[in-house]
C-alpha positions in Angstrom: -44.3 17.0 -19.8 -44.5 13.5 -17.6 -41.9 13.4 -14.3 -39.9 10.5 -14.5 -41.7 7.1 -13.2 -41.5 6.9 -9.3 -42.1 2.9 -8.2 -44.5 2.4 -6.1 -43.5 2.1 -2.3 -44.8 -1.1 -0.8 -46.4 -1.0 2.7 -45.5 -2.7 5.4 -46.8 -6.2 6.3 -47.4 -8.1 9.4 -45.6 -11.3 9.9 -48.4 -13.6 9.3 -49.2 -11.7 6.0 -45.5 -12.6 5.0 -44.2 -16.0 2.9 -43.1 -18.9 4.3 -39.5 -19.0 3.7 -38.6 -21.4 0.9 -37.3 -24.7 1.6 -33.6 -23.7 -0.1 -32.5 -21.5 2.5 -34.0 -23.7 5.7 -30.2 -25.5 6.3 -28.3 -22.1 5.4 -30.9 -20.4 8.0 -29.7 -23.3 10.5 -26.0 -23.0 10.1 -26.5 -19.4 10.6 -28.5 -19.9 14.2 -25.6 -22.4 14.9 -22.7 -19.8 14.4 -24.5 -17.2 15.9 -25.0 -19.0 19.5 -21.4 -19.7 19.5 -20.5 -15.8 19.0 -18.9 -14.0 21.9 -22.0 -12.0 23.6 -21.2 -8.4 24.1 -22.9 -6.3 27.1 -25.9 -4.3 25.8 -26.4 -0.2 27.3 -30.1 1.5 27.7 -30.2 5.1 27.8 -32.1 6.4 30.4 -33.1 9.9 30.4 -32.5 11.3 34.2 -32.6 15.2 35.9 -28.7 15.2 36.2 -26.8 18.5 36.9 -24.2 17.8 34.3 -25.6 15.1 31.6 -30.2 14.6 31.1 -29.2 10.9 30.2 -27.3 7.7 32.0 -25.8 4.9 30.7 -27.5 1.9 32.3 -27.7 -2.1 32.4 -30.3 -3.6 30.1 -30.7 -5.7 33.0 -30.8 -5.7 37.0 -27.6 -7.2 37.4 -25.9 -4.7 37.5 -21.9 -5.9 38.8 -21.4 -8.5 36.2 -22.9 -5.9 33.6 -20.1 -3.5 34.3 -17.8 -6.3 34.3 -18.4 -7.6 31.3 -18.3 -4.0 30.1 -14.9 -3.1 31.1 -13.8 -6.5 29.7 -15.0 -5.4 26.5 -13.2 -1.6 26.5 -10.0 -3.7 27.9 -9.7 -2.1 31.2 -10.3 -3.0 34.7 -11.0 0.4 35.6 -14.8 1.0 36.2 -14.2 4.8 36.1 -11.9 4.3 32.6 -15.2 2.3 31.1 -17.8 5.0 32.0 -15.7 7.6 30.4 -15.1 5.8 27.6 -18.2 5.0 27.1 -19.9 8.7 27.6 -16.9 9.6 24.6 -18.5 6.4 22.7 -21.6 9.2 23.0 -20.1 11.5 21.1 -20.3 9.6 18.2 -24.0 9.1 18.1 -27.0 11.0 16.3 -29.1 12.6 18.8 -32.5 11.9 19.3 -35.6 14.0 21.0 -37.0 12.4 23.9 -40.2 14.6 24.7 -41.3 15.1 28.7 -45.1 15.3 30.1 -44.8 18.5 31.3 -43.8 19.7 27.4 -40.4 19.4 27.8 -37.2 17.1 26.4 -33.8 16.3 26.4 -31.7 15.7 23.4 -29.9 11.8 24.1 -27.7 9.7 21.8 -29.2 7.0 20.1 -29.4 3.8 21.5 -28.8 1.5 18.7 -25.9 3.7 17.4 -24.4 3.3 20.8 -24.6 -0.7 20.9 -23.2 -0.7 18.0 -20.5 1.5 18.4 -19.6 -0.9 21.8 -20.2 -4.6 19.3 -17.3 -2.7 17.3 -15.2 -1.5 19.8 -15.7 -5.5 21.9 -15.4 -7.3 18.3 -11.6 -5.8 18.0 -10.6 -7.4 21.4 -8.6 -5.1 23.0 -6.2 -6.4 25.5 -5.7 -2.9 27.5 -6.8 0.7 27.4 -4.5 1.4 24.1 -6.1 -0.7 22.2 -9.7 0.3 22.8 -8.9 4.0 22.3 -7.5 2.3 19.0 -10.6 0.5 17.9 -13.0 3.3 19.2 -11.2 5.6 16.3 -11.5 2.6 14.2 -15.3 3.3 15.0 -15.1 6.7 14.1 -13.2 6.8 11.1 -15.9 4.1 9.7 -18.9 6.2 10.5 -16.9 9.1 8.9 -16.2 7.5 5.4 -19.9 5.9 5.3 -21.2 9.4 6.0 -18.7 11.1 3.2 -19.9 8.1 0.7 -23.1 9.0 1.8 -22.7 12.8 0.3 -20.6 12.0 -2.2 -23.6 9.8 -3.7 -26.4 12.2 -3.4 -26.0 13.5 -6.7 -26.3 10.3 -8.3 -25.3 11.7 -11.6 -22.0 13.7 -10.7 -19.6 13.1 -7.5 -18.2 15.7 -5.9 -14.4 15.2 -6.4 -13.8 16.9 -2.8 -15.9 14.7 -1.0 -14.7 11.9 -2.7 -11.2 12.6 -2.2 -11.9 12.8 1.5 -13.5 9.6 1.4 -10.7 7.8 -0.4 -8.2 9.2 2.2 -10.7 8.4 5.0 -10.2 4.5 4.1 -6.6 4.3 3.4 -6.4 5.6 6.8 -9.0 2.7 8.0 -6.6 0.0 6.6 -3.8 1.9 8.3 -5.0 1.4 11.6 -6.0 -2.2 10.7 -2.4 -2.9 10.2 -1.3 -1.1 13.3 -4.0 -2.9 15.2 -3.0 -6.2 13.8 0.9 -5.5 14.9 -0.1 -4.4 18.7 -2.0 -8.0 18.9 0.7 -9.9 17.1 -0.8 -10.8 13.9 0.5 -10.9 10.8 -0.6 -8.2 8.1 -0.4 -8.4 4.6 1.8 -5.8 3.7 5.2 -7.0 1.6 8.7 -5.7 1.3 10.4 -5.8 -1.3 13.7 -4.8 -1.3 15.8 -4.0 -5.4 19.2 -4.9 -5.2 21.2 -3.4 -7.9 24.5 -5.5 -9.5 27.1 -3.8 -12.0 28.3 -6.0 -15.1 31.8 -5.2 -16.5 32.4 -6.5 -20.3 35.3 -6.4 -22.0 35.9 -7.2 -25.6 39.1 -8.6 -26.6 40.0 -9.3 -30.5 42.2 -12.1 -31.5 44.1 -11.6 -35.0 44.6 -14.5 -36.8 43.2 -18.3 -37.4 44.1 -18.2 -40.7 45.8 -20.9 -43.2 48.9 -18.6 -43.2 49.5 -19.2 -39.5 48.3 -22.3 -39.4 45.0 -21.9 -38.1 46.6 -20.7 -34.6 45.1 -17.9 -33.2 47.5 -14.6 -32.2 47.5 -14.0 -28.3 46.7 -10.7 -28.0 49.9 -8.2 -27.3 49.0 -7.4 -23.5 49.5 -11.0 -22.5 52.6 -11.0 -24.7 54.3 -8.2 -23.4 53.1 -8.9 -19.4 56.1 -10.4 -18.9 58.7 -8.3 -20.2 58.2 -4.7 -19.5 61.1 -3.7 -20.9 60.0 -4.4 -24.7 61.7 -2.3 -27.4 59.2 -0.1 -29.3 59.6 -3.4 -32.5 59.1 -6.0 -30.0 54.9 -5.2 -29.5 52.5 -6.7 -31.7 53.4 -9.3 -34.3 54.1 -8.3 -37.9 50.4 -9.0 -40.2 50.1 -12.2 -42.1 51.9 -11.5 -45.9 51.5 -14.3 -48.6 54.8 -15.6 -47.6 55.3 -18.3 -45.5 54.7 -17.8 -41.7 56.9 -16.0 -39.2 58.7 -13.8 -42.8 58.3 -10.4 -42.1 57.2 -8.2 -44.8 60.3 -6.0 -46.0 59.0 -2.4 -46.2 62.0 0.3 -47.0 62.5 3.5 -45.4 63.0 5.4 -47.9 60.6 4.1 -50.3 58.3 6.8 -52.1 60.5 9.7 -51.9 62.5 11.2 -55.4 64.6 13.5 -56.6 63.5 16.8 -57.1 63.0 17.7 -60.7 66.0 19.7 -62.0 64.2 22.7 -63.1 63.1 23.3 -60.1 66.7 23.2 -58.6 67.7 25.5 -61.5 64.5 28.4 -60.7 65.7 28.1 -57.2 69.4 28.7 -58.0 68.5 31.2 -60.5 66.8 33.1 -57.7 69.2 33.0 -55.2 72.2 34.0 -57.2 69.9 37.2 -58.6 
């Protein structure tokens, strides 16, 4: 049985080997320089491996001026403390892979990596911080980035299946991302784009009222209705209410109705069993 196809891994080529980039991108390449020259500059670090008593590596200047370098480096942690920017920048450590720097003598020392840490300080400068909250802010902004690319990272190795774990944990690691996006946004006066919506609720009362009425018996008037009749006379007799219903005589004649209509006389041999009973 084959093994799947593996492409073939191209080797590296030297820059003159390489072709001329095409004529397309040229102004595109251009704007791009342009932008990038106006871009605020960050202060670079070298790591420099040293015989220390506490730490094998310094943080150093990539350069031999080394007063404005520091300067510029606490203006880009947001403090003016030199001891609060060498701290915070040995913390900034932390967060780095560590890489094997070999001696002569056979020896090493374990060191964060360089790149990792220039990055984490183009982050940490890019968010602006205006004083020592707001860096300690942005550097957990740092973090929580690296953490979320490294839980994507696992969650993708098994190309065919995530692990639901590790991609819950990666969901939960950028809601709280865009959390402290709009907490960072707030401390620097910014609007973020969170709404709020507020439900007001309003209550609806309906009443039905029925009007009797608006025939051609009464000419065509509609009957008021026997609340507003009676409102102002609360001492109506129990015949004064509603008005009598529309007959076939004229209008306003009530229809005669007799009291004692539908009741007879008991049949007489019924009186006569009953008398017949009660004299027995």
């Amino acid at each position: 049985m084959k093994g799947k196809a593996v492409p073939a891994v191209k080797r590296r080529r030297k820059g003159a080997d390489k072709p001329a980039m095409p004529a397309a991108l040229e102004p595109i390449a251009a704007k791009a320089k342009a932008r990038h020259r106006k871009r605020h500059a960050n202060p670079g670090v070298v790591i420099e491996v040293e015989k220390l008593s506490t730490d094998a590596y310094v943080i150093a200047s990539p350069h031999r001026d080394h007063d404005s370098w520091l300067a510029m480096l606490c203006e880009a942690l947001g403090t003016r403390s030199e001891a609060t920017a060498k701290v915070f920048a040995h913390q900034l450590t932390k967060l780095c892979s560590q890489n094997w720097h070999p001696e002569p003598d056979g020896g090493g020392e374990w060191c964060p990596d360089e790149t990792e840490l220039n990055m984490i300080l183009n982050f940490v400068a890019g968010v602006k911080p205006r004083n020592e909250m707001q860096a300690a802010l942005a550097a957990q902004m740092c973090a929580i980035h690296m953490l979320t690319m490294k839980a994507a990272g696992v969650a993708l190795e098994g190309y065919s299946f995530l692990d639901p774990r590790t991609t819950a944990i990666t969901g939960k690691l950028a809601k709280t991302f865009a959390l402290q996006m709009d907490t960072m946004a707030k401390l620097q006066g910014k609007k973020t784009t969170r709404q709020k919506i507020t439900v007001k609720y309003e209550r609806h009362e309906h009443q039905h009222v029925h009007f009797e009425g608006g025939g051609p018996e009464n000419g065509g008037r509609a009957l008021e209705p026997c609340d507003s009749r009676n409102s102002g006379n609360k001492q109506a007799g129990p015949d004064e209410g509603c008005p009598a219903l529309p007959g076939p005589d004229a209008p306003g004649v009530v229809v005669p109705m007799p009291r004692q209509q539908g009741q007879e006389a008991l049949p007489h041999t019924w009186r006569g069993k009953r008398l017949g009973r009660s004299e027995g």
